[in-house]
mmJSON file of the N, C-alpha and C atoms, coordinates in Angstrom:
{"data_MODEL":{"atom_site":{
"group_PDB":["ATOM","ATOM","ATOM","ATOM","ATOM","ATOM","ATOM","ATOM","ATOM","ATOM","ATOM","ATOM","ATOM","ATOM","ATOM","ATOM","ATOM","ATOM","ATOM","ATOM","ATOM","ATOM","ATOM","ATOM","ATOM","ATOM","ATOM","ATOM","ATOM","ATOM","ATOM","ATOM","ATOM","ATOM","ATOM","ATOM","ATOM","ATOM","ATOM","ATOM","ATOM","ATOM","ATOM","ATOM","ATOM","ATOM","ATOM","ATOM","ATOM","ATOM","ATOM","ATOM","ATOM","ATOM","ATOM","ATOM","ATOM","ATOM","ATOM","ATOM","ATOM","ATOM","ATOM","ATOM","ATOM","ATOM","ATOM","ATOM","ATOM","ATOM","ATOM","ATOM","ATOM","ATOM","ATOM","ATOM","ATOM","ATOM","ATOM","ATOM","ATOM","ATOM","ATOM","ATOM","ATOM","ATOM","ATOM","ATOM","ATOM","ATOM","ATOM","ATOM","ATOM","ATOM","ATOM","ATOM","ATOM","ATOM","ATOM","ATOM","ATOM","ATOM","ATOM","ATOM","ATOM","ATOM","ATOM","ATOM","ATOM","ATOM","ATOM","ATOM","ATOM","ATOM","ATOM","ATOM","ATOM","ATOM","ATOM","ATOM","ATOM","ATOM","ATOM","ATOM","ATOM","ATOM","ATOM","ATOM","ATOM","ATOM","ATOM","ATOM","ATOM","ATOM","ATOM","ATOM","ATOM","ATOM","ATOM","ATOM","ATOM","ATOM","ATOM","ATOM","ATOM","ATOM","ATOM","ATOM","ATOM","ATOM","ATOM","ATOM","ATOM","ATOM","ATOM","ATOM","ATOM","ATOM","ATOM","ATOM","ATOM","ATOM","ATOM","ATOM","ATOM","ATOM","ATOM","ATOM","ATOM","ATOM","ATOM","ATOM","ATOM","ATOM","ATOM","ATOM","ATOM","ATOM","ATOM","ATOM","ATOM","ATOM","ATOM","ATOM","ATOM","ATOM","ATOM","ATOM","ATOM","ATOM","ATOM","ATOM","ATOM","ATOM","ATOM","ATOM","ATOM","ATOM","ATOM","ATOM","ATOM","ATOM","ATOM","ATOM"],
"id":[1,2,3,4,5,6,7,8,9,10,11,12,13,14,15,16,17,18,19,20,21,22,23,24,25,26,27,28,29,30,31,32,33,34,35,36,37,38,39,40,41,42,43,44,45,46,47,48,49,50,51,52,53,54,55,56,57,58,59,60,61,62,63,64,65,66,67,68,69,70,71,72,73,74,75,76,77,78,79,80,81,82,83,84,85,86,87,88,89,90,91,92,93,94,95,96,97,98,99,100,101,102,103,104,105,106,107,108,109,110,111,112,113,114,115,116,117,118,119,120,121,122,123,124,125,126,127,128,129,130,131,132,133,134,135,136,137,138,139,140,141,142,143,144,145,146,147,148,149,150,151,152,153,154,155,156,157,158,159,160,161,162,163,164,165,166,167,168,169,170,171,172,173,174,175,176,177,178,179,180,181,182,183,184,185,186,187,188,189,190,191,192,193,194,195,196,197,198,199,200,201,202,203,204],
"type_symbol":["N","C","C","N","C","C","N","C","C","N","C","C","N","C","C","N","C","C","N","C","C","N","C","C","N","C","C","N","C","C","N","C","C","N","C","C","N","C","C","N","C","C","N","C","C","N","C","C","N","C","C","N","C","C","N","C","C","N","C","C","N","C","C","N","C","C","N","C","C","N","C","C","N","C","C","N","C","C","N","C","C","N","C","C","N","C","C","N","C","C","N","C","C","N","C","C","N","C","C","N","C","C","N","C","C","N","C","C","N","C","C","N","C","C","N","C","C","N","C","C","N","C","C","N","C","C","N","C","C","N","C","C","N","C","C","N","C","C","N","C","C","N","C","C","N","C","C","N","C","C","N","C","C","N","C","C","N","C","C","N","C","C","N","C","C","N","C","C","N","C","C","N","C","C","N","C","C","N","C","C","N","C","C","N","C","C","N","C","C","N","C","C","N","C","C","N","C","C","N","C","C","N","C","C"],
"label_atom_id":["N","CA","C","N","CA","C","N","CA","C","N","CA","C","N","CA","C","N","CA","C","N","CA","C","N","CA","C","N","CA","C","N","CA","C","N","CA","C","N","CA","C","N","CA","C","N","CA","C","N","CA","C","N","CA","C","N","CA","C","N","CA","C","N","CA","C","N","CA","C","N","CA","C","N","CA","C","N","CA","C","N","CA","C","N","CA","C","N","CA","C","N","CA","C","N","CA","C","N","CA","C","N","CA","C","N","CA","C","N","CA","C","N","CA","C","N","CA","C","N","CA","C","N","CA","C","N","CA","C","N","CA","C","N","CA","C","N","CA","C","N","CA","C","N","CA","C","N","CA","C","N","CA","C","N","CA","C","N","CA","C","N","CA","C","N","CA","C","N","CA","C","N","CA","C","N","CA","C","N","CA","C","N","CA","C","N","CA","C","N","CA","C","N","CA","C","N","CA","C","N","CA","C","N","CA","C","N","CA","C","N","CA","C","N","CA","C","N","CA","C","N","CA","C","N","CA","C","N","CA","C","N","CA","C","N","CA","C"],
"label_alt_id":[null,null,null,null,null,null,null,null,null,null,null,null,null,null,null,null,null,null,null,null,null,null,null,null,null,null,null,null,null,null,null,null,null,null,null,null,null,null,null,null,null,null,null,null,null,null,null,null,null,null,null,null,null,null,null,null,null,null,null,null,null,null,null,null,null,null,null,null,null,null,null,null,null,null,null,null,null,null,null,null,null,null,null,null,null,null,null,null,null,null,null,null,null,null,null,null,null,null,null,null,null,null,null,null,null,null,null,null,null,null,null,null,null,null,null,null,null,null,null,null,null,null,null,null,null,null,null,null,null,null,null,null,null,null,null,null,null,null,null,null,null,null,null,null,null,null,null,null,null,null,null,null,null,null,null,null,null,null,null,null,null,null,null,null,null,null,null,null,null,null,null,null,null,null,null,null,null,null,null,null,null,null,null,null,null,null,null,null,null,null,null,null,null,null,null,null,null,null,null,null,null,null,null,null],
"label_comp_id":["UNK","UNK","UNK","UNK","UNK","UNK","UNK","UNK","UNK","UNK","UNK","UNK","UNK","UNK","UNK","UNK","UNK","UNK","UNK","UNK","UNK","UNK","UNK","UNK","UNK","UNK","UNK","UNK","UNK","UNK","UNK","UNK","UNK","UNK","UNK","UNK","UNK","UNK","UNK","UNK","UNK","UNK","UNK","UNK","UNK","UNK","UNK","UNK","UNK","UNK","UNK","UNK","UNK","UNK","UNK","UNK","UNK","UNK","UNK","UNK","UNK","UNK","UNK","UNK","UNK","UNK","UNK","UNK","UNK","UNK","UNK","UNK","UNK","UNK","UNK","UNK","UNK","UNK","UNK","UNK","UNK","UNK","UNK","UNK","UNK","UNK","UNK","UNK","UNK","UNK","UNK","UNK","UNK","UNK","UNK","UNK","UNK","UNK","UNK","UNK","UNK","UNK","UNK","UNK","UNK","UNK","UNK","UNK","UNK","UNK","UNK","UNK","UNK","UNK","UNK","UNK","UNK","UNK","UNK","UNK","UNK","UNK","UNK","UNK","UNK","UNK","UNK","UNK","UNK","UNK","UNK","UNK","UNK","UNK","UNK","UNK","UNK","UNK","UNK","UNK","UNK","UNK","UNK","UNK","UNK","UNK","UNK","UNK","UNK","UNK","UNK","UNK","UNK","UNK","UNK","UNK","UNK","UNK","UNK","UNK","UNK","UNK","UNK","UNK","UNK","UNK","UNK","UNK","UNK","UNK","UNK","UNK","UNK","UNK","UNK","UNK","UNK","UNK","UNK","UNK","UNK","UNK","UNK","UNK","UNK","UNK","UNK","UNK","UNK","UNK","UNK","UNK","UNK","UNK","UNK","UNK","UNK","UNK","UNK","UNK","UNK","UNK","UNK","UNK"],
"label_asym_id":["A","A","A","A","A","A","A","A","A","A","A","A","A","A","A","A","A","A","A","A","A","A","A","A","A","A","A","A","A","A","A","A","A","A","A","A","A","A","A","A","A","A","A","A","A","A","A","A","A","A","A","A","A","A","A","A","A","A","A","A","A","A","A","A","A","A","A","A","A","A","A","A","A","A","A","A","A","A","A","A","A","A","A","A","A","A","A","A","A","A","A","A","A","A","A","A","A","A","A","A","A","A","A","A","A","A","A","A","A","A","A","A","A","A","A","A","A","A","A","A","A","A","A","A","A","A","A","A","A","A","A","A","A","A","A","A","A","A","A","A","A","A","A","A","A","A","A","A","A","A","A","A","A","A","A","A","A","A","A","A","A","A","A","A","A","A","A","A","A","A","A","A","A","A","A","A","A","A","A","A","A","A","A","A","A","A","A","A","A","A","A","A","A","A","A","A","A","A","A","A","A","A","A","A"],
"label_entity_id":["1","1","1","1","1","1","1","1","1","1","1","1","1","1","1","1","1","1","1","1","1","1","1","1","1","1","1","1","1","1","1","1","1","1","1","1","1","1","1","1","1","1","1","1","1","1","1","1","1","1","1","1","1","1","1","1","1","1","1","1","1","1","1","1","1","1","1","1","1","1","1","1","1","1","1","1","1","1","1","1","1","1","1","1","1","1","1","1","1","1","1","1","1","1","1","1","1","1","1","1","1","1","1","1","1","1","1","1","1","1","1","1","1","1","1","1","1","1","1","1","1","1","1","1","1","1","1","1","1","1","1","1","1","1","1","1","1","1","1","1","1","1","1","1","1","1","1","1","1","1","1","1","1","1","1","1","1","1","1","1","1","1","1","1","1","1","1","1","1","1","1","1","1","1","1","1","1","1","1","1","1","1","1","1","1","1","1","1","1","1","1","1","1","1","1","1","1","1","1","1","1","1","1","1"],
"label_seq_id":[1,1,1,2,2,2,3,3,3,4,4,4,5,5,5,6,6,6,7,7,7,8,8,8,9,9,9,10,10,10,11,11,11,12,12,12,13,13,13,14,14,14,15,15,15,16,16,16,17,17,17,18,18,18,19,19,19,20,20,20,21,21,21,22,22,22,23,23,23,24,24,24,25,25,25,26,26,26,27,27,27,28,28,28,29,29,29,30,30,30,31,31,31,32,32,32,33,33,33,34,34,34,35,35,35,36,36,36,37,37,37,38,38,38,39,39,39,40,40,40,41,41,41,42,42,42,43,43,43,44,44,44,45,45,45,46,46,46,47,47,47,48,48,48,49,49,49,50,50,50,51,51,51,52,52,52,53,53,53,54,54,54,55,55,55,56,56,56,57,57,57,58,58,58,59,59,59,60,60,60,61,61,61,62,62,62,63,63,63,64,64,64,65,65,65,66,66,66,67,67,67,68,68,68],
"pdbx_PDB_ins_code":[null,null,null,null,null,null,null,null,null,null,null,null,null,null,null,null,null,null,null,null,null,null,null,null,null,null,null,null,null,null,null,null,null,null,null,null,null,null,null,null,null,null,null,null,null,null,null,null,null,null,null,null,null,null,null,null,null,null,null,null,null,null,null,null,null,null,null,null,null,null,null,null,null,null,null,null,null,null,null,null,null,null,null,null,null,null,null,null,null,null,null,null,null,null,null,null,null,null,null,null,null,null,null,null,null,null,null,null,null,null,null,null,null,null,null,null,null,null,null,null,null,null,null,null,null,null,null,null,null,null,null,null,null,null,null,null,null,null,null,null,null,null,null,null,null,null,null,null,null,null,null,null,null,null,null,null,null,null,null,null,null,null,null,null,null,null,null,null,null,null,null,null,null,null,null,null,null,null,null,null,null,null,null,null,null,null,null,null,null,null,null,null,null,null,null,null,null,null,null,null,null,null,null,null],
"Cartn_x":[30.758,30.383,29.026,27.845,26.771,26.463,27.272,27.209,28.173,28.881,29.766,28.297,27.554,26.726,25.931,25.296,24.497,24.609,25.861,26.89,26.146,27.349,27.124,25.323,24.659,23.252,22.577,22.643,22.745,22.989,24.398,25.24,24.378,24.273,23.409,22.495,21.464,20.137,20.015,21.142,21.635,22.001,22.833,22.917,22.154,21.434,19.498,19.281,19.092,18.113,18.457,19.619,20.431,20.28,20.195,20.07,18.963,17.854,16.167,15.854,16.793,16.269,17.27,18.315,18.668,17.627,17.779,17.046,15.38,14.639,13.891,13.525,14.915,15.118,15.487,16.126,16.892,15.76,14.771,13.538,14.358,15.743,15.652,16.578,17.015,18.207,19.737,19.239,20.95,22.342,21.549,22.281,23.768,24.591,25.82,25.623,25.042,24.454,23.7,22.982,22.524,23.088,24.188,25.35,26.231,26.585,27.812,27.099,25.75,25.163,24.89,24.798,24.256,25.836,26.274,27.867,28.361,28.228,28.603,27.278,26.338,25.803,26.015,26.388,27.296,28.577,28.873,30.57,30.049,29.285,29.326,28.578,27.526,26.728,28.197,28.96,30.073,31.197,31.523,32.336,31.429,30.131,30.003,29.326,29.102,29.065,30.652,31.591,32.812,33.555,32.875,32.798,32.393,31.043,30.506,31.01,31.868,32.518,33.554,34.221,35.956,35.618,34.374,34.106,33.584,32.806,32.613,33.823,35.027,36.653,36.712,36.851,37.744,37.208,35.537,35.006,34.309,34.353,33.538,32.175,31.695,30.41,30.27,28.326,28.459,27.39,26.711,25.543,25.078,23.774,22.645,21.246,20.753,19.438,18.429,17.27,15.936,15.652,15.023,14.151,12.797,12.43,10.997,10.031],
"Cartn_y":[3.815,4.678,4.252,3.76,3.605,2.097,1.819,-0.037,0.172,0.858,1.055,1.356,2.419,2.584,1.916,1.177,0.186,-0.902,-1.405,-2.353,-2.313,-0.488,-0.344,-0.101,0.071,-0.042,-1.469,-2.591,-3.393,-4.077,-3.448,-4.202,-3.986,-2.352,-2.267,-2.582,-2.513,-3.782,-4.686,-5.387,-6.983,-7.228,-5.854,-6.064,-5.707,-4.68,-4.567,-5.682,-7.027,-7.7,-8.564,-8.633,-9.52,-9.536,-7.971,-7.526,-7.902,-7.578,-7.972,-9.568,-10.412,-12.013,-12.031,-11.755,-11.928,-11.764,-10.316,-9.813,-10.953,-11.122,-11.859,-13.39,-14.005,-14.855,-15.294,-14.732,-14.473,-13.555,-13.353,-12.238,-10.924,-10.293,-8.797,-9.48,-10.576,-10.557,-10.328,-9.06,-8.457,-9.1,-9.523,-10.712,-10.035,-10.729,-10.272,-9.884,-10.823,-10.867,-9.308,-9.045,-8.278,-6.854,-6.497,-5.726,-5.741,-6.721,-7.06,-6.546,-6.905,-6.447,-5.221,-4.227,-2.932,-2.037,-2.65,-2.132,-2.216,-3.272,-3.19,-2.329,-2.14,-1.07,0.181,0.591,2.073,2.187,0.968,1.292,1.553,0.076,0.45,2.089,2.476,3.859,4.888,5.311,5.707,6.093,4.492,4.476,4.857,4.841,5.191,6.672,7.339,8.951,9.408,8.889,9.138,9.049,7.698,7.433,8.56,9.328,10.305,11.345,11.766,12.969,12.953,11.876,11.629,11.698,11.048,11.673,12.943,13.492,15.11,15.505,15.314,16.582,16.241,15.172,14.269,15.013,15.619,15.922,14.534,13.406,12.569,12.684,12.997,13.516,14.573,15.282,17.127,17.184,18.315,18.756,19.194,18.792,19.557,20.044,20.68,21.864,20.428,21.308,20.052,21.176,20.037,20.428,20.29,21.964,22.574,22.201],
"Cartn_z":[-16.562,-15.471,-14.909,-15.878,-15.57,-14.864,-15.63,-14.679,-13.179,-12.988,-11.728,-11.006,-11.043,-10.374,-9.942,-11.001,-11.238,-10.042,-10.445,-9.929,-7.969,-7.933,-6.338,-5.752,-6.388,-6.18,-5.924,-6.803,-6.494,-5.081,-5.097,-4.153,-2.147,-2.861,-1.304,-0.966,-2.172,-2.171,-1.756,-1.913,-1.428,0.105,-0.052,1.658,2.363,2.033,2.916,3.163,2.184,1.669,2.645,2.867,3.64,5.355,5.747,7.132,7.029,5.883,6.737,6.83,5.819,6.415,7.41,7.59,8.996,10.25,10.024,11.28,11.636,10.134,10.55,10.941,10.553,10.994,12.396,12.998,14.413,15.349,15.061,15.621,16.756,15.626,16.541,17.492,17.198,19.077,18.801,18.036,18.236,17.497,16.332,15.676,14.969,15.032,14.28,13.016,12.382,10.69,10.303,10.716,10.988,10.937,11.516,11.823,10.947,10.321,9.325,7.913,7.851,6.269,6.687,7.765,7.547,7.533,8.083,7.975,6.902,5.946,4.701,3.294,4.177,3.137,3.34,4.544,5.065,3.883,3.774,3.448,1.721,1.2,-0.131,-0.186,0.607,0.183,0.095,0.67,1.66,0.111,-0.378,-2.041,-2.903,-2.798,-4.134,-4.026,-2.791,-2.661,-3.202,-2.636,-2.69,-4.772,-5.04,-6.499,-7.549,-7.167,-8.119,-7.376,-6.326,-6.124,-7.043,-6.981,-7.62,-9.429,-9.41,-11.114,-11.665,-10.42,-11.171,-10.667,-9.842,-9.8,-10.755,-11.363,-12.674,-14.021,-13.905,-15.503,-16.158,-15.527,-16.346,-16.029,-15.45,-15.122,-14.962,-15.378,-15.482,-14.695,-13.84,-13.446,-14.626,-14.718,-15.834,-14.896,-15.774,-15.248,-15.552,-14.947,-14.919,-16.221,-16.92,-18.148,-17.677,-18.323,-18.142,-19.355],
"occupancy":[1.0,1.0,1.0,1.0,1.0,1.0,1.0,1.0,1.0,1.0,1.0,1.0,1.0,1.0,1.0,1.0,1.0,1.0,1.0,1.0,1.0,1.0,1.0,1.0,1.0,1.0,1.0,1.0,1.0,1.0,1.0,1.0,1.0,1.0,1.0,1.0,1.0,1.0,1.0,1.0,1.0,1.0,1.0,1.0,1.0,1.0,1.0,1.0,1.0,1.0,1.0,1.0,1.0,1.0,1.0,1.0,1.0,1.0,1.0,1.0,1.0,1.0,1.0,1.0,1.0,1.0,1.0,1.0,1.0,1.0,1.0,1.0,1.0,1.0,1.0,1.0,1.0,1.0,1.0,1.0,1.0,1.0,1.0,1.0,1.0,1.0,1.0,1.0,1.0,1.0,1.0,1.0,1.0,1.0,1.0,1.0,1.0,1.0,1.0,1.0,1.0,1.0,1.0,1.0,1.0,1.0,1.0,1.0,1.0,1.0,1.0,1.0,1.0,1.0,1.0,1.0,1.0,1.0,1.0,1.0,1.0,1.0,1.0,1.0,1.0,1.0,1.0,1.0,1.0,1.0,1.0,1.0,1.0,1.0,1.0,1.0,1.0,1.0,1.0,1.0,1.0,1.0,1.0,1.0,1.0,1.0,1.0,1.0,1.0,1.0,1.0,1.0,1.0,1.0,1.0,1.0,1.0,1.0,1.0,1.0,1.0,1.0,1.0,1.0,1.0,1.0,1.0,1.0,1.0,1.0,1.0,1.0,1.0,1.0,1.0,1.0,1.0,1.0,1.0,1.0,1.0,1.0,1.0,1.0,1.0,1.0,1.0,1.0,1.0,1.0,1.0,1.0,1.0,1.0,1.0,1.0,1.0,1.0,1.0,1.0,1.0,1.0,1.0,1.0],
"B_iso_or_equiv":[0.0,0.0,0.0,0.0,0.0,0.0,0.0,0.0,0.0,0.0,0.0,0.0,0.0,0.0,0.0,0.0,0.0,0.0,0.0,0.0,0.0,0.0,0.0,0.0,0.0,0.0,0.0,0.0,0.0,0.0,0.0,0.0,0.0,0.0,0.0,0.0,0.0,0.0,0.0,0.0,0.0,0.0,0.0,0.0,0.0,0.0,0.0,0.0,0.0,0.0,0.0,0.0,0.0,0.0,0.0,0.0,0.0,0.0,0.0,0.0,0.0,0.0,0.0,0.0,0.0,0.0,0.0,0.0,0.0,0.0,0.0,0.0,0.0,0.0,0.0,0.0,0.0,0.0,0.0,0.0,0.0,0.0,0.0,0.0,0.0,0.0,0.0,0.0,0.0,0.0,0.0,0.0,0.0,0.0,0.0,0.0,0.0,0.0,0.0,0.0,0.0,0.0,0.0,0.0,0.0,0.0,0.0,0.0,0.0,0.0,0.0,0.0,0.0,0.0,0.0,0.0,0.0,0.0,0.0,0.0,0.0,0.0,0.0,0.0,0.0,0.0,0.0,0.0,0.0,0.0,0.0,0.0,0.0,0.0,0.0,0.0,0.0,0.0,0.0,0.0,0.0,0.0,0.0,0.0,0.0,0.0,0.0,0.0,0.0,0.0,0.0,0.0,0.0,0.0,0.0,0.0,0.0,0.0,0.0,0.0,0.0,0.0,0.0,0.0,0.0,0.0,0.0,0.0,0.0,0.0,0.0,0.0,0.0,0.0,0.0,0.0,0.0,0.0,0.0,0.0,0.0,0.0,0.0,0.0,0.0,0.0,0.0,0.0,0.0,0.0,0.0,0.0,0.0,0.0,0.0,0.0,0.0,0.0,0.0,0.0,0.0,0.0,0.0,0.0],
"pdbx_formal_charge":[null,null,null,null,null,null,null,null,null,null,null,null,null,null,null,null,null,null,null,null,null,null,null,null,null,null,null,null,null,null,null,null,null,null,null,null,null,null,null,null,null,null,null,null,null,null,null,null,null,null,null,null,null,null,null,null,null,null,null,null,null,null,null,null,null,null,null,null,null,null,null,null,null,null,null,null,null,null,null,null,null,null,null,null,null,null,null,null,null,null,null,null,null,null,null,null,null,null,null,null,null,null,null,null,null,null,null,null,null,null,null,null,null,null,null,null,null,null,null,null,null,null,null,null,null,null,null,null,null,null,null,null,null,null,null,null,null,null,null,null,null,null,null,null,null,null,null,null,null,null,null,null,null,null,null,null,null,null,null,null,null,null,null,null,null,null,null,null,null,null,null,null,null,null,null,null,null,null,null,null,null,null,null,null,null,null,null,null,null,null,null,null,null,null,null,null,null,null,null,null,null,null,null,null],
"auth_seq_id":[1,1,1,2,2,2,3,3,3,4,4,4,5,5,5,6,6,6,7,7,7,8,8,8,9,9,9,10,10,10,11,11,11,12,12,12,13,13,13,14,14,14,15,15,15,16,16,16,17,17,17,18,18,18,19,19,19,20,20,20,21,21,21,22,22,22,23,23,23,24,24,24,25,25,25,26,26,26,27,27,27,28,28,28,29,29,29,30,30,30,31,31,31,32,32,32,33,33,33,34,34,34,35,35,35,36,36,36,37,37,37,38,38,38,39,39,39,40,40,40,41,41,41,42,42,42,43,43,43,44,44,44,45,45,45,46,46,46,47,47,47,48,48,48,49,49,49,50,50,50,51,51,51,52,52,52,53,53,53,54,54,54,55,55,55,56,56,56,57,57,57,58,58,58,59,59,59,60,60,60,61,61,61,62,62,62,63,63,63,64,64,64,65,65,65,66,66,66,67,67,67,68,68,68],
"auth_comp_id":["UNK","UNK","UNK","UNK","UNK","UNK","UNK","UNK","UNK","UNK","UNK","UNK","UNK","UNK","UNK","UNK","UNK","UNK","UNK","UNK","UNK","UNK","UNK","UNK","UNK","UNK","UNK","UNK","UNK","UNK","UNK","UNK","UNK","UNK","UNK","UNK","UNK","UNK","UNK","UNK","UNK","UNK","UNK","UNK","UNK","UNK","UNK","UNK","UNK","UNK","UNK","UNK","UNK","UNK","UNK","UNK","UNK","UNK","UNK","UNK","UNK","UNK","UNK","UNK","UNK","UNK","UNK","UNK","UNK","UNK","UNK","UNK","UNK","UNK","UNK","UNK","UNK","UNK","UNK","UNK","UNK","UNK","UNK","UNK","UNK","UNK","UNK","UNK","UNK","UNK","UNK","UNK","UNK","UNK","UNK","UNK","UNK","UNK","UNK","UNK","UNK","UNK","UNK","UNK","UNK","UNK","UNK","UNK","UNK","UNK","UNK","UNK","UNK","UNK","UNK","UNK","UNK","UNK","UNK","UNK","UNK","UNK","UNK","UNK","UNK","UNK","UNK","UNK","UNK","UNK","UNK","UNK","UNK","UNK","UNK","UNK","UNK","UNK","UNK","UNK","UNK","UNK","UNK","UNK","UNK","UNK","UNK","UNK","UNK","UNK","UNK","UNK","UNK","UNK","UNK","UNK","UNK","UNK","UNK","UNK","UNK","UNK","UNK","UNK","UNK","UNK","UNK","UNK","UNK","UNK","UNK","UNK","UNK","UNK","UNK","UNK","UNK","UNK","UNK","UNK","UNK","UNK","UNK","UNK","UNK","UNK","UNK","UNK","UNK","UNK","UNK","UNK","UNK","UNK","UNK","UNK","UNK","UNK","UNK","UNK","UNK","UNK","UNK","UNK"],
"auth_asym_id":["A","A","A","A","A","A","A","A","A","A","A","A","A","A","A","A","A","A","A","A","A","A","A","A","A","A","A","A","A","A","A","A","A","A","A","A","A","A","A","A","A","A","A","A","A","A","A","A","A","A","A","A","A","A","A","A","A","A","A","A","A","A","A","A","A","A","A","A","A","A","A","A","A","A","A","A","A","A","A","A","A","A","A","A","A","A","A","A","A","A","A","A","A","A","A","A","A","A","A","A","A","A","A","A","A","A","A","A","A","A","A","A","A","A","A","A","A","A","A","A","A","A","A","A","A","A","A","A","A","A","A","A","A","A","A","A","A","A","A","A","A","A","A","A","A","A","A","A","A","A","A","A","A","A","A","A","A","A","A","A","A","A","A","A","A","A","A","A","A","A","A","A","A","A","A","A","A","A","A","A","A","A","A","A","A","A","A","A","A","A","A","A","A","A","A","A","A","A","A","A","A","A","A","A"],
"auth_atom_id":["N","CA","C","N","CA","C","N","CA","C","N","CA","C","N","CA","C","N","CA","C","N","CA","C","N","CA","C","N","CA","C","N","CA","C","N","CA","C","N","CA","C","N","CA","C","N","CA","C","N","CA","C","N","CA","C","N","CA","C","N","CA","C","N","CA","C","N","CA","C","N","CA","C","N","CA","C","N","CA","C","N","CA","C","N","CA","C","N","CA","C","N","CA","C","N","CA","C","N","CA","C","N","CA","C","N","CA","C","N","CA","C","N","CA","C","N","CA","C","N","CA","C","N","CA","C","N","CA","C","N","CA","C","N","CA","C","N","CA","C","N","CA","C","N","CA","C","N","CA","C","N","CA","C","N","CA","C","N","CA","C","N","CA","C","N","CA","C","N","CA","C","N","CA","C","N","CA","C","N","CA","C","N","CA","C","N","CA","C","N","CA","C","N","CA","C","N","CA","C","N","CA","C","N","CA","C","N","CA","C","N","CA","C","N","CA","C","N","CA","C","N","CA","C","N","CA","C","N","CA","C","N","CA","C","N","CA","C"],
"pdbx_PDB_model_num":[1,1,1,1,1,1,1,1,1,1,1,1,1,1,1,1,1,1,1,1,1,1,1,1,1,1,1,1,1,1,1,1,1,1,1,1,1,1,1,1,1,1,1,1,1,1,1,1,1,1,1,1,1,1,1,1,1,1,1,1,1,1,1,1,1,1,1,1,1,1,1,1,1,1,1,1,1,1,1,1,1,1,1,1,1,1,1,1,1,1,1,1,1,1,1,1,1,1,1,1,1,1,1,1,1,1,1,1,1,1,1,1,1,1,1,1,1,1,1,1,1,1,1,1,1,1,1,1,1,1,1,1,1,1,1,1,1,1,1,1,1,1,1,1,1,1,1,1,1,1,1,1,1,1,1,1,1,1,1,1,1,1,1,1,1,1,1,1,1,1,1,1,1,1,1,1,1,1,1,1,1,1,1,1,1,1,1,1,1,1,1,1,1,1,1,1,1,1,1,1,1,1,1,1]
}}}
């Protein structure tokens, strides 16, 4: 469960990482690259909101209280 997360955290990191040498490579002109990595960090953010919904219906994951 914890590496899935892990995993998709990563993954969007990468595609940030990806839109900002794009973008700074190409200086801002509307680059495809650009578009394609922020679109694909929409999608992974998107599965893995969707991921920890489908595991708390499921019970593999619980809400807990903040410790005082």
């Amino acid at each position: 469960m914890k590496a899935i997360i892990l995993i998709a955290f990563l993954g969007i990191l990468v595609s940030l990482g990806s839109a900002l040498v794009s973008l700074t490579r190409h200086g801002g002109s509307g680059d495809r690259g650009v578009i394609r990595a922020l679109t694909w960090r929409i999608g992974l953010s998107m599965a893995l909101f969707g991921f920890i919904m489908l595991a708390y219906w499921l019970g593999w994951v619980a809400p807990h209280g903040v410790a005082r």
